[in-house]
N, C-alpha and C positions, 0 to 999 in steps of 0.2 A: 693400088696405085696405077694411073695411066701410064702409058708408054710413054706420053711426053715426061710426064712426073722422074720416070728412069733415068731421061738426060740429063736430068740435076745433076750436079757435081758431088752434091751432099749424099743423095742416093747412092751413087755409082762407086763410090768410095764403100758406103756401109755392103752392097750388097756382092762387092768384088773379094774385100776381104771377108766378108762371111762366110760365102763359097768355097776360097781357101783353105779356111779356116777349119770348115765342116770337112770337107776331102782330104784334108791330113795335109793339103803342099805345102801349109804354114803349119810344124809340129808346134804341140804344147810346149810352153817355155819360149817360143823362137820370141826374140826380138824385132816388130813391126815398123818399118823404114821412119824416119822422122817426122815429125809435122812439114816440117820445110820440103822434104824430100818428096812426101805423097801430094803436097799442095801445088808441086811440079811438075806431078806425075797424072794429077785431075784437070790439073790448068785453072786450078782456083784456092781459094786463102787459106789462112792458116785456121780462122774461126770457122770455116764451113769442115776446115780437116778434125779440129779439135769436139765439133759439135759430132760429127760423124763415129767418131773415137767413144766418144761418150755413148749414143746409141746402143754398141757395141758392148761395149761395158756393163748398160742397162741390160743386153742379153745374157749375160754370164760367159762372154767368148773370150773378153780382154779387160788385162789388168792393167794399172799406171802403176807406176815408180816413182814416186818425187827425183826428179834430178838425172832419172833414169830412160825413163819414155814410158811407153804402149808395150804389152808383151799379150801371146798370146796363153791364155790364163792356163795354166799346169793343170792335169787331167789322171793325177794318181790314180790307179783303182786296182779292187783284186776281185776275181772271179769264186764266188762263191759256189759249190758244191757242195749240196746237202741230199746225202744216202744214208741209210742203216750201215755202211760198210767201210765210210769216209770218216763216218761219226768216230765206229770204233777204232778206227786207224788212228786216228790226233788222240783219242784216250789213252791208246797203249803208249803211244810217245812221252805222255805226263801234258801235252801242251793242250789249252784248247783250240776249237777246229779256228777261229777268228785268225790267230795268232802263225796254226800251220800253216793254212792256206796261204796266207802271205810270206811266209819263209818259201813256202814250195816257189811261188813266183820271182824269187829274186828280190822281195821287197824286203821293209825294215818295220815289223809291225807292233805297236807298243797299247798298252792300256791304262789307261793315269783311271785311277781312282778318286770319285770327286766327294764322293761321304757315302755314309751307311748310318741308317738311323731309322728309328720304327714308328711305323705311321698308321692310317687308319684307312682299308680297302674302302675302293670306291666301289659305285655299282658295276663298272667295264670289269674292274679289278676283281671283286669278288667271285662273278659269276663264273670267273674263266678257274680261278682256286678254290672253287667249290666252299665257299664261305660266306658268311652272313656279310652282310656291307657295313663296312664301322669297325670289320674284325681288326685285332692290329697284326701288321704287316712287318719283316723287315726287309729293306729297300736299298737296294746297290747300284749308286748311280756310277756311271764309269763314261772317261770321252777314248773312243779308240782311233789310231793315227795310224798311216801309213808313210811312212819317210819322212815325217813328224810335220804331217800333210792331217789335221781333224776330216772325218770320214763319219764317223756315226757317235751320235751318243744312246748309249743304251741304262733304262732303266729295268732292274727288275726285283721282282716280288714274290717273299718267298714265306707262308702260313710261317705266324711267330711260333705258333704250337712247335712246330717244326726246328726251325732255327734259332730260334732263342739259347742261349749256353752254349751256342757253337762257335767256330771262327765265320761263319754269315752273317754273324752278329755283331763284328768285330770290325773298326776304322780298320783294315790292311788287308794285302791280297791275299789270296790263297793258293799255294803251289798245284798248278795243275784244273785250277781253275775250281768252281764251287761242284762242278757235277763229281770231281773227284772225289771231293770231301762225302758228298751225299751220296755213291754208290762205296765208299772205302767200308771194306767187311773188317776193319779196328777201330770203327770213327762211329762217330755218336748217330750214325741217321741211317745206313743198311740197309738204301731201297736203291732198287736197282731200274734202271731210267730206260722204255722201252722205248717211247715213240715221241714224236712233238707232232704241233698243228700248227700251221704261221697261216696268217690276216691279214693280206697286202694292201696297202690305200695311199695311192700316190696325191701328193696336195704341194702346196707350196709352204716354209717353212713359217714361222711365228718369230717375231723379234728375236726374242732371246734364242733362238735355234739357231737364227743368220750367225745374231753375234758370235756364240760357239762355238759355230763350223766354221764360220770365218766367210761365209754367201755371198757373194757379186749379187745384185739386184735379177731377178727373173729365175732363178737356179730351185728345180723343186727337189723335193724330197722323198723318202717311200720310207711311209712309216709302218715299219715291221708286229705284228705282235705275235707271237711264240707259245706256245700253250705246250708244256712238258709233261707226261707223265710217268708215275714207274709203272711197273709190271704189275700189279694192281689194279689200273687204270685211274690213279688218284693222281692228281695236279700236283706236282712239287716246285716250280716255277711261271712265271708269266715275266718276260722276256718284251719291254716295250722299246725298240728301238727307233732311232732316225737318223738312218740312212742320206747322204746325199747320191741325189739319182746318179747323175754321171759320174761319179767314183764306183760304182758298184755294177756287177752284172751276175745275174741270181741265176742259176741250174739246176732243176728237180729232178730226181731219179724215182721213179714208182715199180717196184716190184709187182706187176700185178699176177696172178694167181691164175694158171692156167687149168680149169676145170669144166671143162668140156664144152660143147656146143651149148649153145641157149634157145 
């Protein structure tokens, strides 16, 4: 855009509350002054304030309210923390780590259960569960919320060899979450969960992803995959999640090994 192109009224609206917006002086939630009030405030109308709004909206920064106005769009998120030492801290609790991390924050963190049902590994699928493609799978689709805000939907996939006659297998949650069930030394599966691998690839969402998160128009994703194994080094889950990017911010800890000069 030229500098003259700036003076526009339409512009100067879009790129004063964006600025705002971005720098925190308009928080999440806040209420953005009226169409009348900003058309007074640019020295021009209400379609050039309205069309500006909209732009806006198309960025994923602000939401409408019938009846209500412009607000700037709520920005839930929880900081995720993934260590060998974070892991085992939410297991000793019974909770899983989704679920802690967000109590630890102050938030309110829940996980709806959307089916479970057994399907047929694809090729992405198989390779990462070390199985033939076509094997059957069962599959635990879940949407998880934060202040009953959708944040991520996650699928995952677990060899039926495996879970089949378990409660993995079963429409309902599981206290403590599935890794409970699958490291518990009284429960049907006795393997003990050493390490994971995640596959990060940021893209922009699919129809049906918008609709479920609930997506303003421009809003990407980081779609997660998760590679679990026991101490074995055998795959007992593949963890395919979608993340919305600005509700989420991810922190690795790497233990690395300190053995001598190279």
């Amino acid at each position: 855009m030229s500098e003259q192109g700036q003076s526009f009224p339409y512009q100067r609206i879009v790129d004063g509350l964006r600025a705002e917006i971005l720098a925190g002086t308009r928080g999440p939630g806040e209420r953005l002054p009226s169409e009348n009030d900003l058309a007074q405030a640019y020295e021009t109308s209400r379609p050039t304030v309205r069309r500006a709004l909209a732009r806006l909206k198309a960025e994923g920064l602000v939401i409408t309210e019938q009846g209500k106005g412009a607000f700037v769009r709520p920005k839930p998120h929880v900081r995720l923390l993934l260590t060998g030492s974070s892991y085992r801290k939410h297991r000793t609790l019974g909770l899983p780590g989704f679920n802690a991390q967000v109590l630890e924050q102050g938030q309110a963190p829940k996980q709806e259960l959307l089916s479970v049902r057994v399907g047929n590994a694809s090729q992405e699928v198989a390779m990462r569960l070390d199985i033939n493609e076509g094997s059957p799978v069962v599959i635990r689709q879940r949407l998880f919320l934060i202040d009953s805000q959708p944040v991520a939907l996650c699928d995952s996939y677990y060899p039926a060899d495996m879970a089949e006659g378990t409660a993995i297998a079963q429409d309902r949650r599981i206290k403590g979450g599935v890794h409970a069930l699958i490291e518990s030394q009284s429960g049907p599966i006795k393997r003990n969960i050493s390490r994971s691998v995640d596959e990060l690839v940021a893209r922009m969402p699919t129809p049906v992803e918008s609709k479920a998160l609930g997506l303003s128009p421009g809003v990407p994703v980081v779609r997660i995959l998760r590679t679990v194994f026991d101490s074995d080094e055998q795959p007992v889950e593949l963890q395919e999640t979608i993340a919305v990017a600005d509700r989420h911010e991810f922190r690795y800890e790497v233990a690395m090994a300190d053995d001598g000069p190279h």
